[in-house]
KEKE-3310 file (N, C-alpha, C; in steps of 0.2 Angstrom, whole numbers, plus 5000, padded with zeros to 4 digits):
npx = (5634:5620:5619:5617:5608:5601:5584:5583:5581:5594:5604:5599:5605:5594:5587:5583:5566:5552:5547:5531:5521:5526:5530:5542:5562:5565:5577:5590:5601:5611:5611:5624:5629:5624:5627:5623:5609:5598:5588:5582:5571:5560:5547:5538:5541:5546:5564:5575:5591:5601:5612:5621:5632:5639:5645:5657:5657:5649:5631:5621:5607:5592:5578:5561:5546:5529:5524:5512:5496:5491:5498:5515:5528:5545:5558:5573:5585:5602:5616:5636:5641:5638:5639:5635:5622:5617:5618:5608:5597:5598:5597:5580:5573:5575:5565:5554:5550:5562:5570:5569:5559:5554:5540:5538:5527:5521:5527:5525:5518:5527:5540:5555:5565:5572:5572:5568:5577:5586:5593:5593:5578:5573:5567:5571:5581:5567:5554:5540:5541:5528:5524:5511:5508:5522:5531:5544:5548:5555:5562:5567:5575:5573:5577:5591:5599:5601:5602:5594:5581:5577:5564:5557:5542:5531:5514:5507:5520:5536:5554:5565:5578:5588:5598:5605:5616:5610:5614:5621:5608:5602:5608:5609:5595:5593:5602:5596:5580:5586:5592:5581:5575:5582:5577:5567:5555:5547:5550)
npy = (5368:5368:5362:5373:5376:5383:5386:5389:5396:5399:5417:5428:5441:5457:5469:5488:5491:5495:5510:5513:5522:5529:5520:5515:5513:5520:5529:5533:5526:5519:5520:5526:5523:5510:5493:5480:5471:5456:5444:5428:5413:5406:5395:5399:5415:5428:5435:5448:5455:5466:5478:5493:5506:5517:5533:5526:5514:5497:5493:5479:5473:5463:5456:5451:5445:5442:5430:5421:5421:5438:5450:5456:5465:5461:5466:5457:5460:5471:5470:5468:5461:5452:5439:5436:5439:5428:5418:5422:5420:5408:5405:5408:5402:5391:5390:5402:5410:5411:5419:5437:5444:5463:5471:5478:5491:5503:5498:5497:5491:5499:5498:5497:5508:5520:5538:5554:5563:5552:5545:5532:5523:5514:5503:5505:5497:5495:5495:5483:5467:5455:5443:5433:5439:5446:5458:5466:5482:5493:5508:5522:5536:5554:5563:5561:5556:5544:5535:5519:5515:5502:5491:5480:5471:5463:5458:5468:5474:5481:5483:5492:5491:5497:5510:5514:5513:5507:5493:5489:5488:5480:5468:5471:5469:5455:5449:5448:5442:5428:5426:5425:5415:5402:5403:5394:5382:5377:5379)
npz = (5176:5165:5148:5135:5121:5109:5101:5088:5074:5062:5064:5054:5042:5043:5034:5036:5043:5031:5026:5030:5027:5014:5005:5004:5010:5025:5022:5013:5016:5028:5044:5053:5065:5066:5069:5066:5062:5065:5062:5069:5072:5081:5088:5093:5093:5085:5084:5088:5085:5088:5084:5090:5090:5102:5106:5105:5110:5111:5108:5111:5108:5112:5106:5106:5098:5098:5093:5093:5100:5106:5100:5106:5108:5117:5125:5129:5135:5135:5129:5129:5121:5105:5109:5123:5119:5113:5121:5130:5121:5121:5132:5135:5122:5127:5139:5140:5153:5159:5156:5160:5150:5145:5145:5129:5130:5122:5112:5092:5075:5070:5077:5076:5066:5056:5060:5052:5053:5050:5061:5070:5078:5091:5104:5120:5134:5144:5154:5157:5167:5172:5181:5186:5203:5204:5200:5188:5186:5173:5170:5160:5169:5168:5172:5171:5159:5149:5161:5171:5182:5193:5200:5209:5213:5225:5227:5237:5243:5238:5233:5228:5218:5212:5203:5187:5171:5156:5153:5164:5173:5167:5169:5184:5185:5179:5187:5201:5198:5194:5204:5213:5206:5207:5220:5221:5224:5216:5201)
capx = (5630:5617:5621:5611:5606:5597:5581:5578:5583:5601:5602:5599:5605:5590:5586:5578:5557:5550:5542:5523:5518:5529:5531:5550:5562:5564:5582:5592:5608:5610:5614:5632:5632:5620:5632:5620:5603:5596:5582:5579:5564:5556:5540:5534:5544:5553:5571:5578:5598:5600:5619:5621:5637:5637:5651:5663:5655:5643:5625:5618:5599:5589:5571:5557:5539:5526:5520:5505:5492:5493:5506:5519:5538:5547:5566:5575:5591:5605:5623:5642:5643:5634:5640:5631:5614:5615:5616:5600:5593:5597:5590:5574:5572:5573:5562:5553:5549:5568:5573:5562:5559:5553:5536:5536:5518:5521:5530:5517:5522:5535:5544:5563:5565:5575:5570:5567:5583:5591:5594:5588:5574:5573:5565:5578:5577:5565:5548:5537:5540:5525:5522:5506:5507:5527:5532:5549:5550:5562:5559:5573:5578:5571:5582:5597:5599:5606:5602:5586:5579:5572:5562:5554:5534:5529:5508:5510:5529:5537:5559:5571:5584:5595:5598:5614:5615:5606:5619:5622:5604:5599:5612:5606:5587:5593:5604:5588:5577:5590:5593:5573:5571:5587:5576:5558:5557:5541:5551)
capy = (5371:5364:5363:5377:5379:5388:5383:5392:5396:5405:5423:5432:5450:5459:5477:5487:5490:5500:5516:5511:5529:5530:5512:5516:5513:5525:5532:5529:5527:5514:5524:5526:5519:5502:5487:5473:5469:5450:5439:5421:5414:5398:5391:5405:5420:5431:5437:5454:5454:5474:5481:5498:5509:5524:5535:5521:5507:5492:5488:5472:5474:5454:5456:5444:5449:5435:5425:5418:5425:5445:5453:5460:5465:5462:5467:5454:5463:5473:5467:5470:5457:5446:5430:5436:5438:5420:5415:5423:5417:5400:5403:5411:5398:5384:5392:5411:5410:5410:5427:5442:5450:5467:5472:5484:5493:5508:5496:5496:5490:5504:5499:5500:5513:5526:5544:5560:5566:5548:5540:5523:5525:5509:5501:5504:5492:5497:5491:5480:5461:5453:5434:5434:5446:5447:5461:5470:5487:5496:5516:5529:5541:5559:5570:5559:5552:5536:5532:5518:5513:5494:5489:5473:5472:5457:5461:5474:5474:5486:5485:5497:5487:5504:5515:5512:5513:5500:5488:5488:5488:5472:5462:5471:5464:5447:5446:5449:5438:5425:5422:5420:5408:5397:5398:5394:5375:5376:5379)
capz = (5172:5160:5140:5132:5114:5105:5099:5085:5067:5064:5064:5049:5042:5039:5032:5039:5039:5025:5027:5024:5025:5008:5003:5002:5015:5028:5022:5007:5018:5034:5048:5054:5072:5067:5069:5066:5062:5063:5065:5070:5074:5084:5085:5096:5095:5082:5088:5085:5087:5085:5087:5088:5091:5103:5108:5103:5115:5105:5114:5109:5112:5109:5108:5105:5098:5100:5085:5100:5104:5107:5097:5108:5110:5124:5125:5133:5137:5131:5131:5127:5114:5103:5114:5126:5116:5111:5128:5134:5117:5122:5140:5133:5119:5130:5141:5142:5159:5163:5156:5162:5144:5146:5137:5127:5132:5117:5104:5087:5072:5070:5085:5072:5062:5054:5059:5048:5053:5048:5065:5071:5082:5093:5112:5125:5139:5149:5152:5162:5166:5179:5180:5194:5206:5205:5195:5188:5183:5173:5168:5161:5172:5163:5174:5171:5151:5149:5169:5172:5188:5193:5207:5212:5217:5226:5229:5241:5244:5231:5233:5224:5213:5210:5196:5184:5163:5152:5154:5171:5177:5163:5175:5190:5187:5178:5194:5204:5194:5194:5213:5215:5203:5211:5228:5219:5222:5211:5195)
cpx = (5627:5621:5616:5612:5600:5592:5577:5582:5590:5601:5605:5599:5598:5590:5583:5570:5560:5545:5536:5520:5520:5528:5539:5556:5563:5569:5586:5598:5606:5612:5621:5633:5626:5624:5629:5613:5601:5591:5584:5572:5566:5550:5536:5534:5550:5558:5573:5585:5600:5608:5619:5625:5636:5643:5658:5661:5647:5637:5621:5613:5596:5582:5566:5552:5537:5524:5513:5501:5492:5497:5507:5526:5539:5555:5568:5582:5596:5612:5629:5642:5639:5633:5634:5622:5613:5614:5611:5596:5592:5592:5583:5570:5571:5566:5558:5552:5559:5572:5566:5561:5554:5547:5535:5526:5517:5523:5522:5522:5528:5539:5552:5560:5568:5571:5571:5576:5591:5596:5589:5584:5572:5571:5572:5577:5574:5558:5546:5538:5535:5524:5516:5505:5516:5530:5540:5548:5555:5559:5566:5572:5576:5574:5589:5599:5603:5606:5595:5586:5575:5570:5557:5547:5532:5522:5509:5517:5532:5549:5562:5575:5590:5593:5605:5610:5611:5609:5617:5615:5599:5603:5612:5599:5586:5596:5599:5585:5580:5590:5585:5571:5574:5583:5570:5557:5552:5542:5558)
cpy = (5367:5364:5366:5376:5382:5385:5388:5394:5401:5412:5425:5439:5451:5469:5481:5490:5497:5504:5514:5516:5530:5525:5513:5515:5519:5531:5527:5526:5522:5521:5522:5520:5511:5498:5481:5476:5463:5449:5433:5420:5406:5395:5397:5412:5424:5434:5443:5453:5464:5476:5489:5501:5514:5527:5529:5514:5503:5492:5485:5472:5466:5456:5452:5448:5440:5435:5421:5422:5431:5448:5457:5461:5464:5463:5462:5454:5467:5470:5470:5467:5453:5438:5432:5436:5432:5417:5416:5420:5410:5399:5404:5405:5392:5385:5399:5412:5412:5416:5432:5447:5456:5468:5479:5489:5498:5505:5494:5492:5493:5504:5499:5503:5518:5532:5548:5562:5559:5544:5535:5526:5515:5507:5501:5500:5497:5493:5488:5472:5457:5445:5435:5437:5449:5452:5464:5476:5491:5503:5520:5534:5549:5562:5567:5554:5547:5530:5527:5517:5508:5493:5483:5474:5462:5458:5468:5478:5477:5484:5486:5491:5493:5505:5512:5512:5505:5496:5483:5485:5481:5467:5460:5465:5457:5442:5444:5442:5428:5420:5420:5413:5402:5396:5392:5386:5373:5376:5375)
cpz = (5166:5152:5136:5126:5113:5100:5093:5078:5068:5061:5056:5044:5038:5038:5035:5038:5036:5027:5024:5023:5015:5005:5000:5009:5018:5028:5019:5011:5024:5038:5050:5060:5070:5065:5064:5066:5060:5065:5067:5073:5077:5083:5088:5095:5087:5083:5085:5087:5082:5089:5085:5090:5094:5107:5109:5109:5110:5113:5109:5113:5109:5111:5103:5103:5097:5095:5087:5101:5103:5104:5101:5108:5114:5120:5131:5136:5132:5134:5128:5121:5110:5104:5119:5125:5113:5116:5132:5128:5121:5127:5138:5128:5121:5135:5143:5147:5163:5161:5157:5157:5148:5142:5137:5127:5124:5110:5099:5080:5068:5075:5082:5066:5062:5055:5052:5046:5052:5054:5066:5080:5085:5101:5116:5131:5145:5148:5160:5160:5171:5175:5188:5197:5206:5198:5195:5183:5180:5167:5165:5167:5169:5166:5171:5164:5153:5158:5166:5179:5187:5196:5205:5214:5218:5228:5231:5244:5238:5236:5227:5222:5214:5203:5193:5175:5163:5154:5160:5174:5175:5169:5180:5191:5184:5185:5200:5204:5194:5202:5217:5213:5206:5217:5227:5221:5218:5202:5193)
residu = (UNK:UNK:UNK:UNK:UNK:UNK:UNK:UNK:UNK:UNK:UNK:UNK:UNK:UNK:UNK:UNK:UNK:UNK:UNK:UNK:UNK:UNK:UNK:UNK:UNK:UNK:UNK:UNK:UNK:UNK:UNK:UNK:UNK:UNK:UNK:UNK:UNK:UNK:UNK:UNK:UNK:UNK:UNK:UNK:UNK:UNK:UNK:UNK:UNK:UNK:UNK:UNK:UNK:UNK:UNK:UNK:UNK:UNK:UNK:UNK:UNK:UNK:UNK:UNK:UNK:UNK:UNK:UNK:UNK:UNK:UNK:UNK:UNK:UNK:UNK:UNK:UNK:UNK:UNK:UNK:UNK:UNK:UNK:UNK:UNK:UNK:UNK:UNK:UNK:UNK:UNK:UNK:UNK:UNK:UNK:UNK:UNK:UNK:UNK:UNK:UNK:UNK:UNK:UNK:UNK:UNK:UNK:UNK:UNK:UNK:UNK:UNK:UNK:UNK:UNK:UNK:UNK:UNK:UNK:UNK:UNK:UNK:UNK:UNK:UNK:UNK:UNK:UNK:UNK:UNK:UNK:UNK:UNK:UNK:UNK:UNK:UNK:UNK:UNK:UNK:UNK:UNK:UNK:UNK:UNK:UNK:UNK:UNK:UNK:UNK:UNK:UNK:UNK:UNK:UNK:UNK:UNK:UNK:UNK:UNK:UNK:UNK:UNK:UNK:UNK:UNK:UNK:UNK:UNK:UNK:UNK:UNK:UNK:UNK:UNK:UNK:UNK:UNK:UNK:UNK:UNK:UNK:UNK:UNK:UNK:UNK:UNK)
# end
């Protein structure tokens, strides 16, 4: 295995956005279950490193918004720990092409934010990743909370991934994603 690093500035605690409707922030108090909140940046890409605590298990979400072109989000996984968020940093920073960030379609510039009612309101992975005609999908489950489903689209050719928690289904379609790129002899 190659020797990653990280191509991009070291992660830094930040606060979080300010309510622009008020020009205050969004709640005087942090929220309970928010672990972590950082940045780093690169030449392309600002990085979100967002930890959040739920029923006593951490999920470590990494998400990138473009500094290029278009302004967009993408969420580029969620994980168990912050080792693991630096290891896709690194892969992402060496190359974006190489993790399948997710794009946010509905993220605006209130895509974090503390609700009314004092929760953190944040992109869960889900989303859309296409390069060409190759597409990956990933949706919640609305009958089944906390569930998502993934599937694969090659032009006309559509395969299921499966269903499983956030976690499980980032690993699912990195696994996926992962064993393509390995055949590709073009990258």
């Amino acid at each position: 295995m190659r020797n990653l690093k990280i191509k991009a500035t070291r992660w830094q605690e930040q606060s979080l956005p300010a309510d622009t409707k008020r020009e205050t922030f969004a709640a005087p108090s942090l929220p309970d279950n928010l672990v972590d909140h950082s940045i780093c940046r690169s030449d392309s890409f600002l990085y979100h490193r967002l930890g959040i605590e739920q029923d006593g298990e951490q999920y470590w979400y990494l998400y990138a918004l473009s500094l290029t072109g278009e302004p967009s989000l993408w969420v580029l996984g969620v994980f168990d720990t912050p080792g693991q968020v630096d290891f896709f940093l690194a892969l992402h920073s060496d190359n974006p092409l190489k993790v399948p960030g997710l794009r946010q379609l509905e993220a605006g510039a209130g895509w974090l934010r503390v609700n009314d009612a004092g929760q953190l309101a944040y992109p869960h992975y889900s989303g859309v990743y296409q390069v060409g005609l190759k597409t990956y999908r990933v949706a919640a489950v609305v009958s089944q909370p906390g569930i998502y489903t993934a599937s694969y689209g090659d032009r006309d050719h559509t395969e299921y991934l499966g269903e499983a928690s956030e976690k499980e289904i980032c690993m699912l379609l990195y696994s996926h994603f992962d064993s393509r790129l390995r055949g590709c002899k073009l990258c």
